[in-house]
C-alpha positions as CSV (number, residue, x, y, z in Angstrom):
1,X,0.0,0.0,0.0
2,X,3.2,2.0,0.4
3,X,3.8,2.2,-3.0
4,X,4.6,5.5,-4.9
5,X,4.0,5.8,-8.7
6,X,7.3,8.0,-8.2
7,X,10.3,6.9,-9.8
8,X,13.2,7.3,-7.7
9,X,16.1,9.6,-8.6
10,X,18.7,7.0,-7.4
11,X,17.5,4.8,-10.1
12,X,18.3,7.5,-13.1
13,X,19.9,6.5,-16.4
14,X,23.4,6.5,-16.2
15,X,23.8,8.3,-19.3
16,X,21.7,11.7,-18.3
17,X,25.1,13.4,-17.2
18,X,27.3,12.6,-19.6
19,X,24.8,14.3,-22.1
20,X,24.7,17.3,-19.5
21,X,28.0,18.2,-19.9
22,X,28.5,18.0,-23.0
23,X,25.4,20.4,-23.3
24,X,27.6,22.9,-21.0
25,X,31.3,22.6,-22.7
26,X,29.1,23.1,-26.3
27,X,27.4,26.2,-24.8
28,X,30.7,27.0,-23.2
29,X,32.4,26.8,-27.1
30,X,29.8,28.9,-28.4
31,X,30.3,31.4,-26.4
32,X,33.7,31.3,-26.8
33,X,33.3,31.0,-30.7
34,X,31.2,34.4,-30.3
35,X,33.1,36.3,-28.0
36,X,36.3,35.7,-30.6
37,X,34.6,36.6,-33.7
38,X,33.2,39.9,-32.0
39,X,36.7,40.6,-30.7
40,X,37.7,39.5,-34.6
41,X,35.3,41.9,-35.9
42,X,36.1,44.9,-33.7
43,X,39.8,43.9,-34.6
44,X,39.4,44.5,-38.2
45,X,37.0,47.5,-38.1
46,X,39.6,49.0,-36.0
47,X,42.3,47.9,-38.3
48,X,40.1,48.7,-41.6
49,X,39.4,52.6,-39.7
50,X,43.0,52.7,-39.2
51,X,43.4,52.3,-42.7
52,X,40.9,54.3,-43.7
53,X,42.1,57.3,-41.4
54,X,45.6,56.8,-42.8
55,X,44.3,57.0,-46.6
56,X,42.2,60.2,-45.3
57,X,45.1,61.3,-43.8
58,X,47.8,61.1,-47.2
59,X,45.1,62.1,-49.0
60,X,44.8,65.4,-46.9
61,X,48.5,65.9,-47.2
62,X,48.7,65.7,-50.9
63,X,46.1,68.5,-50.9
64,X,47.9,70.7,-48.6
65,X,51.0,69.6,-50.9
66,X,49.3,70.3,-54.1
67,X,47.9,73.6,-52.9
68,X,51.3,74.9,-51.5
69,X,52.6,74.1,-54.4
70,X,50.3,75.9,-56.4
71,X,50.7,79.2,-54.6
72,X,54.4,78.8,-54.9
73,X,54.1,78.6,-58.6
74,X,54.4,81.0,-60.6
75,X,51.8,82.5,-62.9
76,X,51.7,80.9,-66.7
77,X,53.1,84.2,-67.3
78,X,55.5,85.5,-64.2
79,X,59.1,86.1,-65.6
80,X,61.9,83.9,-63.4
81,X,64.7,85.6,-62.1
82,X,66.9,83.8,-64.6
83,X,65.3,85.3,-67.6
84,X,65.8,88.9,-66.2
85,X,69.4,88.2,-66.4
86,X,69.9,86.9,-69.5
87,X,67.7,89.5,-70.7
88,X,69.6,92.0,-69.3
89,X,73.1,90.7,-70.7
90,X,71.1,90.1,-74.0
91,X,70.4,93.9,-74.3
92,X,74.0,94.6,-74.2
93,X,75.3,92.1,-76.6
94,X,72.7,92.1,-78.9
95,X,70.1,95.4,-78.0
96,X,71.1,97.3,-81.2
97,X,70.2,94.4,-83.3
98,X,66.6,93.9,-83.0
99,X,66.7,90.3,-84.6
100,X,69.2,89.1,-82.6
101,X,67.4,90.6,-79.3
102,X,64.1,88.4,-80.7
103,X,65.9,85.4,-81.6
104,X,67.4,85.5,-77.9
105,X,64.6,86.5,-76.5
106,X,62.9,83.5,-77.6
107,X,65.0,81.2,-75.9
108,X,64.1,82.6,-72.0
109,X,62.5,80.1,-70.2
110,X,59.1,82.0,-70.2
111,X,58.6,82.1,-74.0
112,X,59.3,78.3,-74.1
113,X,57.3,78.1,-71.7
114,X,53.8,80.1,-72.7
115,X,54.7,78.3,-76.7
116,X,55.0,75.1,-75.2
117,X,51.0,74.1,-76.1
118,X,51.7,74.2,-79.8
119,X,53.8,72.0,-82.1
120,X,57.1,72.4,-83.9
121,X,54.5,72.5,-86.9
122,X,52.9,75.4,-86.2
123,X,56.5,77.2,-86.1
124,X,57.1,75.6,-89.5
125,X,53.7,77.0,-90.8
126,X,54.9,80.4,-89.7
127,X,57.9,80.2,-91.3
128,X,56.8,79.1,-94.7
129,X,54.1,82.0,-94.5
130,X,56.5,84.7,-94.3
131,X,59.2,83.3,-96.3
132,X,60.1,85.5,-99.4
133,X,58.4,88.5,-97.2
134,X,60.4,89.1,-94.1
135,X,62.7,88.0,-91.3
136,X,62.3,84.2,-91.2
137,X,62.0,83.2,-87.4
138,X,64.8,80.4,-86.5
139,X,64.3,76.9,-87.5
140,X,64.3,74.0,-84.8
141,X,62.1,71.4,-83.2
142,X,62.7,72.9,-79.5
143,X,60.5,75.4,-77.8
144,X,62.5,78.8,-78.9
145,X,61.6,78.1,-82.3
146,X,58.0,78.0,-81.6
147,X,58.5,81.1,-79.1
148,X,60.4,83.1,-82.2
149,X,57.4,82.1,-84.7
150,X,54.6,83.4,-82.0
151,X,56.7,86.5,-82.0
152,X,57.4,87.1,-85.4
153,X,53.2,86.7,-85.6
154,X,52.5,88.7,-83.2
155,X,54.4,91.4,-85.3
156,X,53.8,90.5,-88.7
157,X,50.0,89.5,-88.3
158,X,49.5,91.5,-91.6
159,X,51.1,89.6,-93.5
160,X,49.9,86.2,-92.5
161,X,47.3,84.4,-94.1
162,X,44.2,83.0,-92.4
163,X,44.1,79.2,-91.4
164,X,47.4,79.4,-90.7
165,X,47.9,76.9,-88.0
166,X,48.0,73.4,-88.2
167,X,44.8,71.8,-87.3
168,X,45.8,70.6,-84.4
169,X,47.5,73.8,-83.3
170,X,44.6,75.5,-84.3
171,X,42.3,75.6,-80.7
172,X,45.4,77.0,-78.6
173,X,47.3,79.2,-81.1
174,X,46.0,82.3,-80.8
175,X,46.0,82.6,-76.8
176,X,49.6,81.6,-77.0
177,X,50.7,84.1,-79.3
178,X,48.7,86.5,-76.9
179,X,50.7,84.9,-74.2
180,X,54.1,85.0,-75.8
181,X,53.5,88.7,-76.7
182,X,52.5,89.9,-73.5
183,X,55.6,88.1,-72.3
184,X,57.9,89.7,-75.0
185,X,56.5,93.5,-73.9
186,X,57.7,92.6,-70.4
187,X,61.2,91.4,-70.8
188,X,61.9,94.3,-74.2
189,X,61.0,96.8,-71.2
190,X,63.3,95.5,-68.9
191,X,65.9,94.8,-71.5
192,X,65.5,99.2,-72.8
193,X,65.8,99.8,-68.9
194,X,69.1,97.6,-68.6
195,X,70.0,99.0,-71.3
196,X,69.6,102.5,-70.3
197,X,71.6,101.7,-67.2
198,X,74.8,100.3,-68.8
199,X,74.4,99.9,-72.3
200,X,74.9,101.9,-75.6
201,X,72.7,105.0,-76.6
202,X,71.8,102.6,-79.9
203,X,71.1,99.6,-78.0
204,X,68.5,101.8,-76.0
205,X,67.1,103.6,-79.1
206,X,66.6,100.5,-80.8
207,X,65.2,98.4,-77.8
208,X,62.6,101.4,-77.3
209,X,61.8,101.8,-81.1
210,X,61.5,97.6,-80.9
211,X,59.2,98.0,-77.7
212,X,56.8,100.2,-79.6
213,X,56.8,97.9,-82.4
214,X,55.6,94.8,-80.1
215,X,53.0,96.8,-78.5
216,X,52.2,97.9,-82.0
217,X,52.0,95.1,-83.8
218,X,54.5,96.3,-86.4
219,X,56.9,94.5,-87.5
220,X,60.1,97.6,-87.4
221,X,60.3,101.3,-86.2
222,X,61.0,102.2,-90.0
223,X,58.6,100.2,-91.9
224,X,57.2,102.4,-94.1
225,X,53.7,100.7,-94.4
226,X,53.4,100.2,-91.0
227,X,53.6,103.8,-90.3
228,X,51.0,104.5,-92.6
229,X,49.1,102.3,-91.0
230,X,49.3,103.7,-87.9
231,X,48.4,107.4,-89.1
232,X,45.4,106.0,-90.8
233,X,44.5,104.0,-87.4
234,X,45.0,108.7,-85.7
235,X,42.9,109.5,-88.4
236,X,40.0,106.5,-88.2
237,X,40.1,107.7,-84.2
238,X,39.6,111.4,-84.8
239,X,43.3,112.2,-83.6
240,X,46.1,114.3,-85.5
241,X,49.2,112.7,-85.9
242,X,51.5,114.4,-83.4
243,X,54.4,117.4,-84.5
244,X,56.9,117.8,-81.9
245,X,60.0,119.7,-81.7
246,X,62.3,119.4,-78.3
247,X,64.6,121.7,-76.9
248,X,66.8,120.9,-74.1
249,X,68.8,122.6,-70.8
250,X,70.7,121.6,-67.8
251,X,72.0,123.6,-64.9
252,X,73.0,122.6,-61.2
253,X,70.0,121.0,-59.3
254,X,71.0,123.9,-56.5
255,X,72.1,126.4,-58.9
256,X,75.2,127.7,-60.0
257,X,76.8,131.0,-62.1
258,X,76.5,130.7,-66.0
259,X,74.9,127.0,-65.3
260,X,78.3,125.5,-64.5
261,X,78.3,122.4,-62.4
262,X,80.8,120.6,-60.2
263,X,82.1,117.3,-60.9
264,X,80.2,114.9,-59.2
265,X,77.5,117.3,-57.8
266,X,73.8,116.6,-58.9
267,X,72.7,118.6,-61.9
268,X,69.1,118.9,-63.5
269,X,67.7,118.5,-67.2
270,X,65.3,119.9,-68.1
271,X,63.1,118.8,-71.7
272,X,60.3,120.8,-73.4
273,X,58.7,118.8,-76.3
274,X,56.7,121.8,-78.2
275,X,53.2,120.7,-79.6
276,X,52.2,122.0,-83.0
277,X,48.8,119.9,-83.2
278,X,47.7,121.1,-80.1
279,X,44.9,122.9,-81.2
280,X,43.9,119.9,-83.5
281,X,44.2,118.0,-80.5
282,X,42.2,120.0,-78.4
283,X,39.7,120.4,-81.3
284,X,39.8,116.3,-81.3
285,X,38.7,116.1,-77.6
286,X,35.9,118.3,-78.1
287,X,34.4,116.1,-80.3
288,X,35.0,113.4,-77.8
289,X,37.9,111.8,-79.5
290,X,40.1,108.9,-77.6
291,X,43.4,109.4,-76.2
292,X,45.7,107.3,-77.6
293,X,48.3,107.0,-74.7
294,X,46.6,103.7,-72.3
295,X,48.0,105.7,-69.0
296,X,47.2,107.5,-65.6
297,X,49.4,110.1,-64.3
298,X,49.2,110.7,-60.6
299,X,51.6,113.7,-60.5
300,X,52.2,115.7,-58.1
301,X,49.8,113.6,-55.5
302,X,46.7,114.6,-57.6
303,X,44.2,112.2,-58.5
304,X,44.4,110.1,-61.2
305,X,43.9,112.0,-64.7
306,X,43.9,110.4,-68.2
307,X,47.2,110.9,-70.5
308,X,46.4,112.2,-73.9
309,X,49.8,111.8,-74.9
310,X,53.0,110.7,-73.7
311,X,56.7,110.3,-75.1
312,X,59.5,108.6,-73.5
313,X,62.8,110.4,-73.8
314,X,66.5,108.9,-74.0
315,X,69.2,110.8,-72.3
316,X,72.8,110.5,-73.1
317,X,76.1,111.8,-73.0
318,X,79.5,113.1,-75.0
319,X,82.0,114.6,-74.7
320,X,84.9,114.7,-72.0
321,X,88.3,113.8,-71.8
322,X,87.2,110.3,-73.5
323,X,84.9,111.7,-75.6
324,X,82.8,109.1,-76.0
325,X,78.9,108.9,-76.1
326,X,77.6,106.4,-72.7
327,X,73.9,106.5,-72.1
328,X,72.6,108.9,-68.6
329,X,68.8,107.3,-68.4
330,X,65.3,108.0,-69.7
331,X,62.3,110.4,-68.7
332,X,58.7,110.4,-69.5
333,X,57.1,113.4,-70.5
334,X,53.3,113.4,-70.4
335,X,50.8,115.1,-72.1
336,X,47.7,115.6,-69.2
337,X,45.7,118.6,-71.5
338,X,45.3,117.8,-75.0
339,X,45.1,122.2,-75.5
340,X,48.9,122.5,-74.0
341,X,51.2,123.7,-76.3
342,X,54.0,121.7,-74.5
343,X,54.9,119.0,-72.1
344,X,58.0,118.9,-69.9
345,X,59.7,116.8,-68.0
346,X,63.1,116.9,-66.3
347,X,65.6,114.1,-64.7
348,X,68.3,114.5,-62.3
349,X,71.6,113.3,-63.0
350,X,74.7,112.9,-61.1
351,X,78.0,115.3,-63.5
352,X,80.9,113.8,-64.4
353,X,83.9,113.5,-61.7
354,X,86.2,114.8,-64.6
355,X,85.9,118.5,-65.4
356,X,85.1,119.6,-69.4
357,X,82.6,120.6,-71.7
358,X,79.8,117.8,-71.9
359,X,76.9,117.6,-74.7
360,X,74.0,115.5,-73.3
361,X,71.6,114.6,-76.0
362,X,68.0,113.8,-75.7
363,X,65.6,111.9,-77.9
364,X,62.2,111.7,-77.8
365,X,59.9,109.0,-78.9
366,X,56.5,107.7,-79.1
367,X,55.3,104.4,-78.1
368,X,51.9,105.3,-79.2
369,X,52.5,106.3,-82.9
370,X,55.1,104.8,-85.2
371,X,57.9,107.0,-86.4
372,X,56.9,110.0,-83.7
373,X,60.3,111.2,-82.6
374,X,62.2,114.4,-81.6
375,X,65.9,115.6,-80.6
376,X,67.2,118.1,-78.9
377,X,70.9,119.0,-77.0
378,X,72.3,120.7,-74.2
379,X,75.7,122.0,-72.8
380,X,76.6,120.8,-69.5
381,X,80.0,122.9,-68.2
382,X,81.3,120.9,-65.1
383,X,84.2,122.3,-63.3
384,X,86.4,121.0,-60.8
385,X,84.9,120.0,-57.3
386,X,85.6,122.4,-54.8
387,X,88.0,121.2,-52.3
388,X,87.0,120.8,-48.8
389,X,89.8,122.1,-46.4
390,X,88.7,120.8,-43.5
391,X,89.1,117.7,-45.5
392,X,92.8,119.1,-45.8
393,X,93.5,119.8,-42.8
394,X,93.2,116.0,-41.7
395,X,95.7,114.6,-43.5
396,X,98.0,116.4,-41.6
C-alpha cells in the first residue's frame, strides 16, 4: 500500500550526465566562438578605420601639398629671375640688333614656356608664311623656335594668311601668341631699362623703337607701311598725328653761375617737347575723341587724370676727356591737357667727376605712334669740385 507511482532519482539512467555536460562545454564553445569573432570583428574594423584614417590622412596631405605648391608657382606668365638676367646681358650684346634681341629672347625660359602648347608644326607654318616676305624666325624642333614664330606673328599679323595653324594647333594658337607677346613686352622693357643703365645709346634707341613695335603690332620702327598704317589707325580715331619739336637745358640742381656744375655734384635736365597739333588736338577732344596713350598720371599727388599723350625720352652723354657717347637714363614726358602747347619733364643726374665741356643729348619717342620722334641738345659745363679744407686739414 506504500507504493509510490514515483520513480526514484537513485534509479536514473546512467547516461543523463554525460549528455549534460556536453550540453555545458558546447554552450561554453559557443560562447567562446562568439566572443572571438566579436573581438575579430572589432579587430578588423579597428584595423580597416586605421586604414581608412591613414588613406584620409595622405590624401589630406597631398592636398595641402598640391595647394602649397600651387601658390608657390608662378603665374603661366610670371618672368623667373633667370630670364631677367639673361635678358639683361642680351640687351648689351645684342640690343642694337633687333633680330638678334628676338631670336634670344625667344629662348628665355618664359617664351618656351607660354609656346610650349603648340607644335614644332605650327613654327614651321609660320615660317613658310612669311618666307620670301620678311625675317624668317629660327628653325628647330625645340620650344624657342616656336616662341620666335609666336613672336614674329605677333608682329607681322598682316602679312599672314588666315588658317594658318596646323589643325591641331589651331584651338590654342591664338592665346599663345597672346601669351608670348605679353611676355615679349615685359622682358623688351626691362631689356631698354638695362640698357639704359649700362648699355649703348643705340642699344636703348633701338630696344625702345622695338618696344613700340611689339605693343604695336609692327613689325620695325622704320617700316614704311606700318607707319601708314598707324596714321590711318590717328585718323579712323579722330586724332592728329602728333608734330613735336624738343629743346633741351641743364643747370645745377641747387644752382650755379653761368649754369656751370661741379664734378660729381647733382645737376638737373630739363626737356620741353613743343606741340604744334595742339589745337587739332584740343579740337579732337571736343568732339569726344580717344586718347591714344593707355596711361594714368598721378603727378604731383593729384588724383588720377587720363594721358592724352605721352613720349618717353633717351638721355645720353659726350664729350669729355674720352669723348665718347655712354647713355645717362630716360624720362617720360606726359601730355595731361590735350590744348597744352607743350609737355616737360626733367631728370636728375649725377656730372661727371672729370671737369670739361659735356653735350647730353636727348631723344624723344613715341610708343603710341610709329615714327613720332624728336631731338634736342644741351651743354653741360662741369668744373672741378671744390676742395674741402677741412678735408685738408686732416691729413696732416
Amino acid at each position: 500500500a506504500n507504493w509510490s507511482s514515483k520513480p526514484d532519482a537513485s534509479m536514473a539512467s546512467p547516461e543523463e550526465p554525460a549528455v549534460a555536460v556536453e550540453e555545458v562545454q558546447d554552450s561554453a564553445e559557443t560562447v567562446i566562438a562568439t566572443v572571438v569573432a566579436i573581438v575579430a570583428g572589432l579587430i578588423v574594423i579597428v584595423i580597416a578605420l586605421g586604414f581608412r584614417r591613414k588613406r584620409e590622412a595622405e590624401r589630406v596631405v597631398a592636398r595641402e601639398k598640391a595647394a602649397a605648391a600651387k601658390r608657390k608657382a608662378p603665374p603661366p606668365g610670371a618672368v623667373a629671375r633667370a630670364d631677367l638676367s639673361a635678358v639683361e646681358k642680351l640687351a648689351r650684346t645684342a640690343g642694337a640688333d633687333p633680330d638678334a634681341f628676338l631670336a634670344g629672347l625667344a629662348t628665355t625660359e618664359v617664351l618656351g614656356r607660354l609656346a610650349s602648347p603648340l607644335s614644332p608644326a605650327a613654327a614651321a607654318a609660320v615660317r613658310k608664311a612669311l618666307a620670301g616676305k620678311a625675317e624668317l624666325p629660327p628653325e628647330g624642333d625645340g620650344a624657342a623656335a616656336v616662341a620666335a614664330a609666336l613672336v614674329h606673328t605677333h608682329l607681322r599679323r598682316g602679312e599672314l594668311p588666315a588658317g594658318l595653324w596646323p589643325k591641331r594647333d589651331a584651338d590654342e594658337a591664338e592665346a599663345a601668341v597672346e601669351a608670348v607677346a605679353e611676355a615679349a613686352v615685359k622682358l623688351t622693357r626691362h631689356g631698354f631699362e638695362a640698357a639704359c643703365k649700362g648699355g649703348s645709346p643705340e642699344a636703348a634707341r633701338c630696344l625702345l623703337q622695338l618696344l613700340a613695335c611689339l605693343r604695336l603690332q609692327r613689325p620695325a620702327w622704320d617700316h614704311e607701311p606700318s607707319r601708314r598704317a598707324s596714321e590711318e589707325a590717328l585718323a579712323d580715331a579722330g586724332l592728329p598725328l602728333p608734330r613735336l619739336a624738343a629743346s633741351a637745358s641743364a643747370a645745377s640742381w641747387m644752382g650755379g653761375a653761368g649754369g656751370a656744375v661741379s664734378a660729381g655734384s647733382v645737376a638737373m635736365l630739363k626737356v620741353r617737347l613743343s606741340r604744334a597739333h595742339a589745337k587739332e588736338a584740343a579740337a579732337a577732344a571736343k568732339r569726344g575723341a580717344t586718347s591714344f596713350a593707355g596711361k594714368w598720371s598721378t603727378a604731383n599727388g593729384r588724383a588720377p587724370v587720363r594721358v592724352c599723350e605721352s613720349y618717353t625720352c633717351l638721355v645720353s652723354r659726350r664729350g669729355g676727356p674720352a669723348g665718347a657717347e655712354a647713355m645717362v637714363g630716360f624720362l617720360e614726358a606726359d601730355v595731361l591737357d590735350p590744348a597744352a602747347p607743350t609737355a616737360e619733364a626733367e631728370l636728375k643726374i649725377v656730372a661727371p667727376l672729370e671737369a670739361g665741356e659735356y653735350e647730353l643729348r636727348v631723344q624723344a619717342l613715341s610708343l603710341a605712334v610709329l615714327g613720332v620722334e624728336a631731338s634736342a641738345s644741351a651743354s653741360l659745363v662741369v668744373t672741378p669740385a671744390p676742395i674741402d679744407d677741412a678735408d685738408d686739414l686732416d691729413d696732416y
